[in-house]
N, C-alpha and C positions, 0 to 999 in steps of 0.2 A: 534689613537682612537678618540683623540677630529677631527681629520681633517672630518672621518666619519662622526662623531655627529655633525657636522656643515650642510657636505652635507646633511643628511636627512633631516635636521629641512628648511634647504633652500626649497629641495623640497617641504614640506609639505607645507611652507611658499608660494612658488611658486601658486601651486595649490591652495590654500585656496584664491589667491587673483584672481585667474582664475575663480572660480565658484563665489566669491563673486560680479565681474562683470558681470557676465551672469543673476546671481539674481537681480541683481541692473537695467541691462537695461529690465528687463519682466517688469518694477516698476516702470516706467520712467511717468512724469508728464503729466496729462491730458490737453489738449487743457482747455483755460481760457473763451475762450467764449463760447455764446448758438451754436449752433447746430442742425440738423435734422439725426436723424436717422431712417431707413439705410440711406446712403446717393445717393440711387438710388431707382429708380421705374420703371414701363413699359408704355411707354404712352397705350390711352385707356381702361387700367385695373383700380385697385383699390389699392391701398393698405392702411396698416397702421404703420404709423409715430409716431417718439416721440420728441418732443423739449427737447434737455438736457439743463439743466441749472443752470451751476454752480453758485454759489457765491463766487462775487473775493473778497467782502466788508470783513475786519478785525472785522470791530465792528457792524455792518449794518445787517438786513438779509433782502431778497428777499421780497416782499410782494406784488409785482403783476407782469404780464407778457402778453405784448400785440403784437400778432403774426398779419400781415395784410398780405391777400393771395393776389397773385398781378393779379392788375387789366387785363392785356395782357392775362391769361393762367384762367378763372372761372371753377370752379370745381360744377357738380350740385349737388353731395350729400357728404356732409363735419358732422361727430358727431366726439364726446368727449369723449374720456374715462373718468370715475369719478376718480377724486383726492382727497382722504383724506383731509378734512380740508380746501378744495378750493371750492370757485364758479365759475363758467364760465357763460360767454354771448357770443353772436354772435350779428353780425350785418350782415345785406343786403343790396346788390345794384341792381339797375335793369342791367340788359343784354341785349345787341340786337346787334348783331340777339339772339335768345333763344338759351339755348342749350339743346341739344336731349340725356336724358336720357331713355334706352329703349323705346323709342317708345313717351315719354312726353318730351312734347316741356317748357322748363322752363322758368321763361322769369326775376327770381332772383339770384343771387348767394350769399351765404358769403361769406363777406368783411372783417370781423377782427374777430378772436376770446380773450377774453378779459378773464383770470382768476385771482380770485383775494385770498389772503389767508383770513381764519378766526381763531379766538382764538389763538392758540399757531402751529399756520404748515407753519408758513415762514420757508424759507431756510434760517439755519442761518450760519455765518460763518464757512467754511471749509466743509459746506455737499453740495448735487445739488438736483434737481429732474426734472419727466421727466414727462410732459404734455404729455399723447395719444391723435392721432386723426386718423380715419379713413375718407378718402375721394377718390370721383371719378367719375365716368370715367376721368381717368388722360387725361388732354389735349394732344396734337399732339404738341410739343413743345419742345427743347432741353433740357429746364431746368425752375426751379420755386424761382424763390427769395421771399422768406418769411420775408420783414423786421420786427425788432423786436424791442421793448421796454422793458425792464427789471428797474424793480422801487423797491426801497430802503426804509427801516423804515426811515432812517433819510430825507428822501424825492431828495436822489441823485437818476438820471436813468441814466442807460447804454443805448446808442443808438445802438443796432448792424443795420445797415441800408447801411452800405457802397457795393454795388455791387464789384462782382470778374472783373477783366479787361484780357482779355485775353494776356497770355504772360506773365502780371503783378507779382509784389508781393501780398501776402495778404495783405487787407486793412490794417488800425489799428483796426477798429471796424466792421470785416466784419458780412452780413448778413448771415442766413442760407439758405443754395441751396440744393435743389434735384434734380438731373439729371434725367432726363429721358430717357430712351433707345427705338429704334422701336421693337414691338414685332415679331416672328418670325413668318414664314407664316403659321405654322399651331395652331400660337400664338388666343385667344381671350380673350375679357374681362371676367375675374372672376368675380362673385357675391362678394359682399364684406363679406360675412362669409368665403369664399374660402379663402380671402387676408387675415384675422385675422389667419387662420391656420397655411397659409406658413409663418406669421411674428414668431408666436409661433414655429413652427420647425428651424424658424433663430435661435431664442432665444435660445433652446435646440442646437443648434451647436455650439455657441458663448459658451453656460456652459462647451460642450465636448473639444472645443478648452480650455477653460480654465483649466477643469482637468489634459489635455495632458500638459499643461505647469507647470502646478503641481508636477504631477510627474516625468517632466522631473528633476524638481529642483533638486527633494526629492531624484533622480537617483544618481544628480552630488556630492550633499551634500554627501550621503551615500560614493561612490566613492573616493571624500577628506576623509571620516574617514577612511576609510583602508588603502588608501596612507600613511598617517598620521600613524596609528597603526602597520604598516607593515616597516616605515623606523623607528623606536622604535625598535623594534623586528630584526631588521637589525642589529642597534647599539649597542644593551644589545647581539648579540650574537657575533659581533666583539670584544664586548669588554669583553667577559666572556673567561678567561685561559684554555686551553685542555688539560684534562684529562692526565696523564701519567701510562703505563701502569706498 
């Protein structure tokens, strides 16, 4: 009987440490620096981005954050989402040649955009948050390096500024890249209320992909309890005397 009641408890044992790995790697730690998401776009469309931005600082919180769009790849029409508790600026550069947004010939682009927190909306230790910007028509380009400045109450900044090198490892403090892909030939540019929709339909699949892993858990958890209650039930009836008649 005890040799039984060892096996079940093993199994249960077993299992319990099966599923508490599977919960443990959906859980797994987030990249420590900023970021661009998504981290693809279509060249000559539009879309909209978000700069994630953790805070690594223990005792520090965020209090400003300076994105510089790079000079090789100028974007004609670049705006902000509003952020609680944050200002933003932009700055401009001349262009030449211009660049031809529907039909207008530009002849500036933004150059940085600069948010700065006020009263109590810095990121403080252990949270992040995420700067919107919508911009476009996406250059013809393979990819956009955004380097970045991230600045500290205590007046430390994080440079993320280092480029990817192909082949390479990542930096130590790499920048954020957007890729961009060719569009397809019956591909054209969206207006930019189009590109705010399909970011918003990303975002609703991103929630449904996380339900699905939700209740995948909720599946396996459940599954350990009946393994669990069922070699119980194994054992109390090995071990219960029959009947004589």
């Amino acid at each position: 009987m005890t040799r039984l009641r060892r096996t079940a408890t093993a199994a249960a044992a077993l299992a319990f440490t099966a599923v508490a790995t599977a919960v443990l790697g959906f859980a797994g730690p987030a990249s420590a620096h900023v970021t661009v998401n998504p981290k693809e776009a279509t060249q000559g469309g539009y879309a909209r981005v978000a700069f994630r931005v953790p805070n690594e600082s223990d005792t520090a919180s965020t209090t400003k954050l300076e994105v510089v769009l790079p000079e090789n790849a100028p974007i004609g029409s670049v705006s902000t989402i509003p952020v609680p508790g944050w200002t933003v600026t932009t700055e401009k550069r001349k262009v030449d040649p211009p660049i031809d947004v529907h039909g207008s010939q530009l002849t500036e682009a933004v150059s940085k955009i600069t948010w700065t927190a006020t009263g109590d909306a810095a990121v403080k230790p252990g949270q992040f948050q995420e700067f919107g910007v919508s911009m476009g028509p996406l250059p013809k380009v393979e990819s956009m390096v955004f380097k970045t400045l991230q600045t500290y109450s205590d007046g430390n900044i994080s440079r993320w500024i280092d480029e990817p090198q192909p082949g390479g490892e990542e930096p130590e403090k790499p920048a954020p890249v957007l890729t961009l892909t060719t569009a397809g030939p019956s591909a054209s540019a969206a207006p930019a209320a189009t590109a705010v929709a399909a970011a918003d339909d990303d975002d609703d699949d991103d929630e449904s992909d996380g339900t699905a892993i939700g209740l995948g858990i909720a599946g396996l958890v459940a599954g350990l309890a009946g393994l669990v209650l069922g070699g119980l039930a194994f054992a109390r009836t090995r071990r219960s005397p029959v009947a004589k008649s």
